[in-house]
C-alpha positions as CSV (number, residue, x, y, z in Angstrom):
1,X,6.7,-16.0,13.6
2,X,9.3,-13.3,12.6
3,X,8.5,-9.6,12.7
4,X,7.4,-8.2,8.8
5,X,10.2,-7.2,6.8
6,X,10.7,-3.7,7.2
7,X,9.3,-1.5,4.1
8,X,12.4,0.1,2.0
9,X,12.0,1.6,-1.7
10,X,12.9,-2.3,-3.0
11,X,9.1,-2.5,-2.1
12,X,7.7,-0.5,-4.1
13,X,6.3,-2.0,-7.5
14,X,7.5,-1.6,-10.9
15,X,6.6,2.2,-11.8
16,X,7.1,1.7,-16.2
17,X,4.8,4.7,-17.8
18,X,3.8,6.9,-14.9
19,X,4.5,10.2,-14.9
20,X,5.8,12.0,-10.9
21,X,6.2,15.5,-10.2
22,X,8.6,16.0,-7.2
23,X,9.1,19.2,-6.1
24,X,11.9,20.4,-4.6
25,X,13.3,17.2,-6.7
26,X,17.2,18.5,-7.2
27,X,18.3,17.8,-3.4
28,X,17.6,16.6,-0.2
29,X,14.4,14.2,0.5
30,X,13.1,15.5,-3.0
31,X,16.0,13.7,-4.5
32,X,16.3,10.7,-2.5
33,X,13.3,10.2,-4.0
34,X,13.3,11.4,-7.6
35,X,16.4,9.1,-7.6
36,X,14.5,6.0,-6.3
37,X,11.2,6.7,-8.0
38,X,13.3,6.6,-11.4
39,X,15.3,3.8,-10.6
40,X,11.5,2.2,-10.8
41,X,10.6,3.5,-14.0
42,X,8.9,6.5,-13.2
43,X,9.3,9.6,-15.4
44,X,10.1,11.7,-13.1
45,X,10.3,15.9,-13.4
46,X,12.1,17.7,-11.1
47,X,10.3,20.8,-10.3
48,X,12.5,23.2,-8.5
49,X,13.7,27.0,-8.4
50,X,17.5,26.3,-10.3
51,X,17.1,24.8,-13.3
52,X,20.7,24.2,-13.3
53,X,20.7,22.2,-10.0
54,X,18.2,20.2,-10.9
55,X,20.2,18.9,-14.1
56,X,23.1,18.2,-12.2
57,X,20.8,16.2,-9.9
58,X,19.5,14.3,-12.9
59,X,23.2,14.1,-14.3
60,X,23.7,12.3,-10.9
61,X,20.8,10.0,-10.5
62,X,21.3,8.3,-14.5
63,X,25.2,8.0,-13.6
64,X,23.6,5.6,-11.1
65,X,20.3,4.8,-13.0
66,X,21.3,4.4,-16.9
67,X,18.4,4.8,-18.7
68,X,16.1,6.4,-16.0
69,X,13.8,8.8,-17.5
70,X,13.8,12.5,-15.9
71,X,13.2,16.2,-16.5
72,X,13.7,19.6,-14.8
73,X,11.2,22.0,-15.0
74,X,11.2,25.5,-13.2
75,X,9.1,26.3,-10.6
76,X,9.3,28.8,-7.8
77,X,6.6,28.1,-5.3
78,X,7.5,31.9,-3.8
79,X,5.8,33.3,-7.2
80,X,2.1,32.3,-7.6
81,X,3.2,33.7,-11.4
82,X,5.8,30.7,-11.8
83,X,3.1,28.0,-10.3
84,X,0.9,28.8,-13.2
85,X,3.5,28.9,-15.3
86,X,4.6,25.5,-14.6
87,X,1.3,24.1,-14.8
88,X,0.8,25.6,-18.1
89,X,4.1,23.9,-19.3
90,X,3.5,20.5,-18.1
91,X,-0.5,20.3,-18.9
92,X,1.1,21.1,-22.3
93,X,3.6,18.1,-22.6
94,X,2.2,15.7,-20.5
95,X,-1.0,13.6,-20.7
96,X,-1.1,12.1,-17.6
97,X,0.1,12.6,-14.0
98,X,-0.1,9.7,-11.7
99,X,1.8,11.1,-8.6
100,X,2.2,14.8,-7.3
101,X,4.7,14.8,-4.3
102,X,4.4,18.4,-2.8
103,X,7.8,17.9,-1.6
104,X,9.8,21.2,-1.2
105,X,9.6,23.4,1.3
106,X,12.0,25.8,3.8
107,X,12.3,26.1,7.5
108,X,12.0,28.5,10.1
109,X,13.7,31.4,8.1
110,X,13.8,35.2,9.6
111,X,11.0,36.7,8.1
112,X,10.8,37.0,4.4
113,X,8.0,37.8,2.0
114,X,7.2,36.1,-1.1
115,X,6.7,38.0,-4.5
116,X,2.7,38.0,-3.8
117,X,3.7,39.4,-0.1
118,X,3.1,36.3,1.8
119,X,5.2,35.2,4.6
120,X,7.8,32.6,3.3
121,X,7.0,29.6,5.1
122,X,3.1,29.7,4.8
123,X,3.3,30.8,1.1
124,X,5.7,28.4,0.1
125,X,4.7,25.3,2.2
126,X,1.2,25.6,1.9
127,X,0.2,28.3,-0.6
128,X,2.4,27.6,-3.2
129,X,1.6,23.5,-2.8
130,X,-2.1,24.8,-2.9
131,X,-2.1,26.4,-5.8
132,X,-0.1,24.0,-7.9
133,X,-2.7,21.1,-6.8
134,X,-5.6,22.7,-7.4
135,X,-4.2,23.8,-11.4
136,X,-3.2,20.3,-12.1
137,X,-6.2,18.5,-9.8
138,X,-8.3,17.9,-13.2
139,X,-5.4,15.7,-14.7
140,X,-4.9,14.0,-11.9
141,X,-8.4,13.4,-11.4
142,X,-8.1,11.9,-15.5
143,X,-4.9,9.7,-14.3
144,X,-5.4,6.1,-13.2
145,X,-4.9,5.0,-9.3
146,X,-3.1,8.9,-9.0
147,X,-2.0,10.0,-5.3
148,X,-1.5,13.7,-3.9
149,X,1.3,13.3,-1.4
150,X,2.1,16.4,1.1
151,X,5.1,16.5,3.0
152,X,4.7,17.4,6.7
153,X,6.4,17.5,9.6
154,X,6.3,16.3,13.3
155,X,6.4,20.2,14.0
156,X,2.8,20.5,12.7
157,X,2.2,19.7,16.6
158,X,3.4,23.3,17.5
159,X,1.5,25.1,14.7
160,X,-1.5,27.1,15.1
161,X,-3.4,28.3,12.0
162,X,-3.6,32.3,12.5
163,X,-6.3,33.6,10.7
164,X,-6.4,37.3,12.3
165,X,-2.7,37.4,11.0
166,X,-1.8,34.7,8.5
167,X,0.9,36.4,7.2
168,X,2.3,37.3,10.8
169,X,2.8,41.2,9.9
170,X,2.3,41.8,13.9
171,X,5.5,39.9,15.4
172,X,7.0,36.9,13.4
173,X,8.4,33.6,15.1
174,X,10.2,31.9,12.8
175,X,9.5,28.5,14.5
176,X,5.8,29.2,15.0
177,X,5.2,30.5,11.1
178,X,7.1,27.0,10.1
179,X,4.2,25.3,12.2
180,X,1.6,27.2,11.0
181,X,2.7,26.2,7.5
182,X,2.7,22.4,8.7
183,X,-0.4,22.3,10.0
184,X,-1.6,23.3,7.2
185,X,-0.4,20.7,4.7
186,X,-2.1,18.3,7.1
187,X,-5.5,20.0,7.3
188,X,-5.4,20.7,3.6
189,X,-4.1,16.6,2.7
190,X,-7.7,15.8,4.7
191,X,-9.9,18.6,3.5
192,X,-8.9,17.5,-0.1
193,X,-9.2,13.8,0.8
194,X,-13.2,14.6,1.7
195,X,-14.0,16.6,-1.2
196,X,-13.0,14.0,-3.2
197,X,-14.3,10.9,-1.3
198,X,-17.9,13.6,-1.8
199,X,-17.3,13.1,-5.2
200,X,-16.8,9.4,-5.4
201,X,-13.3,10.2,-6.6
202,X,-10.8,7.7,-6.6
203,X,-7.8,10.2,-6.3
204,X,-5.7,9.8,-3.3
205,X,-4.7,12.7,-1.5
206,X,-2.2,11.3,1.7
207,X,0.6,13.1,3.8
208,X,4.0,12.0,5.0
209,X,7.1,13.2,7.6
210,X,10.4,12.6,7.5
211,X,11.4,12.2,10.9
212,X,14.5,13.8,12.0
213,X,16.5,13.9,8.6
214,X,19.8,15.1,7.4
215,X,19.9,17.5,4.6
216,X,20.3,21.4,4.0
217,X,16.8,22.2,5.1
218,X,18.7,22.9,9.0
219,X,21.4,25.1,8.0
220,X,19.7,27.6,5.7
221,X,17.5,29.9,8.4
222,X,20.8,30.0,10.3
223,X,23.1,30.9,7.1
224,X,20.6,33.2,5.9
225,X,21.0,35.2,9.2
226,X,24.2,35.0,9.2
227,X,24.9,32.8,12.6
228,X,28.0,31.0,12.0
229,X,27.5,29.1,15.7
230,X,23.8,27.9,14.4
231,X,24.8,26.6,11.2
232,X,27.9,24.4,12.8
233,X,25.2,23.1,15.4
234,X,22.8,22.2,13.2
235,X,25.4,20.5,11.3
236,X,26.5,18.5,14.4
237,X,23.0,17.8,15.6
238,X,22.7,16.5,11.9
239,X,25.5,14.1,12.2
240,X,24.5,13.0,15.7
241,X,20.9,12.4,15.9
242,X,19.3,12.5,12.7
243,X,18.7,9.5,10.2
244,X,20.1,9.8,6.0
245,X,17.9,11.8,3.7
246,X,17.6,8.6,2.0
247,X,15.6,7.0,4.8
248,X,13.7,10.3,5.0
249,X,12.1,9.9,2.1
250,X,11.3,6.5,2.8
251,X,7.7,8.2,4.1
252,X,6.9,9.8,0.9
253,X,8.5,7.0,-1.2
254,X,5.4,4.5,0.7
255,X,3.0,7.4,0.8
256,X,3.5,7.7,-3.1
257,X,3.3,3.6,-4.0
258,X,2.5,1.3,-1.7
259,X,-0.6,-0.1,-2.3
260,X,-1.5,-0.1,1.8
261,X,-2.2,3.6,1.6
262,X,-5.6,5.1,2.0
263,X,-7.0,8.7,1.1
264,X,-6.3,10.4,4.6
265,X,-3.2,8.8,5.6
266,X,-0.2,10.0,7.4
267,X,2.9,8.1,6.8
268,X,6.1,8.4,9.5
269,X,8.8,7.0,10.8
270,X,8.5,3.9,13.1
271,X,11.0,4.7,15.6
272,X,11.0,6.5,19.0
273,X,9.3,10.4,18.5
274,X,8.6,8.8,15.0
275,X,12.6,10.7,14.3
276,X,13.5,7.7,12.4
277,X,13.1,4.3,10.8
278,X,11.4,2.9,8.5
279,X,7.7,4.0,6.8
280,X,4.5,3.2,8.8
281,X,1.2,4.5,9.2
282,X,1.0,7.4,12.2
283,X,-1.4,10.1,13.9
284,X,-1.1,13.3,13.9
285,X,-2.9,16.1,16.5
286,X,-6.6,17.2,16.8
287,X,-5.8,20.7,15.3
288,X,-5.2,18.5,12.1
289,X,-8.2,17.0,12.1
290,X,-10.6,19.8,13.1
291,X,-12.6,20.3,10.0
292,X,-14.1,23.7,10.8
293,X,-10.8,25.1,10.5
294,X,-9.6,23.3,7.6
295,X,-12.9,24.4,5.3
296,X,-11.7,28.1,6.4
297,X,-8.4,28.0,5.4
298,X,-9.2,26.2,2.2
299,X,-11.4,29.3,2.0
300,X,-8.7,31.6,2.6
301,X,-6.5,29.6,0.6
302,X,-8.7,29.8,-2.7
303,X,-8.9,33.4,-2.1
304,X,-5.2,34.2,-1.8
305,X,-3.8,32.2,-4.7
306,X,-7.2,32.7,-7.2
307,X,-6.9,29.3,-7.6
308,X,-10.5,27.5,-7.3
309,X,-10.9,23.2,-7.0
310,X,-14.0,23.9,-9.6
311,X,-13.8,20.1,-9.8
312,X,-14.1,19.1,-6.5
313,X,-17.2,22.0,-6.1
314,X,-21.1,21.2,-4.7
């Protein structure tokens, strides 16, 4: 018998009247997928800090997708002030939401603060993906066979959820805040998946990695500390060892539409280290999974962005 037919975004089923929120949605994975999730139909809005980039993205995708339906709409996940604004904006012009992919994110930066004075990484990764959920939860919650999808990383393994200092005033590691914030899109995708399997939801709220993919996420810690040598290495390591952006998104392209996925799964690349190939189901570490911790940062997390699943309460 030959081996199944590896899963690419041909795969996924015809996507006519949904509505998908990508964020981060104007380069990299974010618009690997945008691109492919509109070639399907989707309407797709591009959520992302530049306005301007994102309609140059869109200007890109319908030059190769006439017709493809898409928007940009601003959102800075480093303001908890621009989150609500965005989820004012789109409650207002849209009546459903079928798929959130909590897509954009940054990558072992030297320490920066957001506009609410969290660390960068935590607030934007997790926080800001926190907040956002929880303000449009209720519409998705409305929206038939809707999915949650949170993008992780393979880096999660190294984090360590800090609660004496979250916001790591004491001595920041660039590497070990980017873990932190990756471990806790994971324990946050399962926390959420059993609140809503306790409320008989049908929501799906599932996580994904890329692997080892190219796109600008490398370069910008180094350019941002201005390391010329750092930014041409992570250039060349891009070139020799990783796999295209496009097959980096193949994760959240499955997670998002294939009907195999369940509430709770975690969706990788198939190939050695899971650094590339094509979407399957894969594990990720105990810390993930314990639940203790993930009911006290949802705790925290409720407190720090005011933002409260009042839907998903006992």
């Amino acid at each position: 018998m030959p081996p199944p037919t590896p899963w690419t975004a041909d795969h996924m089923p015809d996507l006519s009247g949904k509505t998908i929120i990508v964020t981060g949605g104007n380069s990299g994975l974010g618009y690997e997928a945008s691109l492919q999730l509109a070639g399907k139909g989707a309407n797709v809005v591009l959520a992302c800090r530049n306005t301007a980039k994102a309609r140059a993205a869109i200007d890109t995708i319908t030059a190769q997708k006439p017709g493809a339906s898409l928007e940009a709409m601003e959102l800075d996940l480093a303001s908890l002030a621009s989150v609500r604004g965005f989820a004012k904006s789109f409650l207002d012009r849209h009546g459903t939401l079928e798929v959130l992919c909590n897509n954009a994110g940054v990558m072992a930066l030297p320490g920066r603060r957001t506009l609410d004075g969290f660390e960068m990484q935590f607030g934007t990764n997790h926080l800001g993906h926190f907040a956002l959920t929880g303000l449009l939860l209720e519409r998705l919650l409305a929206s038939s066979g809707a999915r949650i999808v949170s993008v992780s990383s393979t880096m999660h393994r190294t984090g360590k959820i800090h609660f004496d200092d979250l916001q790591w005033k004491r001595r920041y590691s660039k590497w070990g805040a980017y873990g932190q914030s990756k471990l806790a899109n994971l324990l946050f995708t399962y926390e959420l998946q059993r609140k809503l399997d306790a409320k008989g939801a049908s929501l799906i709220s599932a996580a994904c990695h890329p692997g080892y993919a190219a796109t600008n996420l490398q370069a910008t810690g180094p350019r941002m500390q201005g390391s010329k040598l750092m930014e041409r290495m992570t250039q060349l390591a891009n070139r020799l060892f990783s796999q295209s952006a496009a097959m980096g998104a193949l994760p959240t392209l499955y997670a998002a539409t294939s009907p195999e996925v369940r509430g709770g799964d975690y969706i990788g690349p198939d190939g050695f280290a899971e650094n590339r190939g094509h979407p399957r189901k894969v594990g990720s570490n105990a810390r993930s999974r314990d639940q203790d911790v993930a009911a006290r940062l949802w705790e925290v997390s409720e407190s720090l962005t005011g933002v409260r699943y009042e839907a998903l309460s006992s």
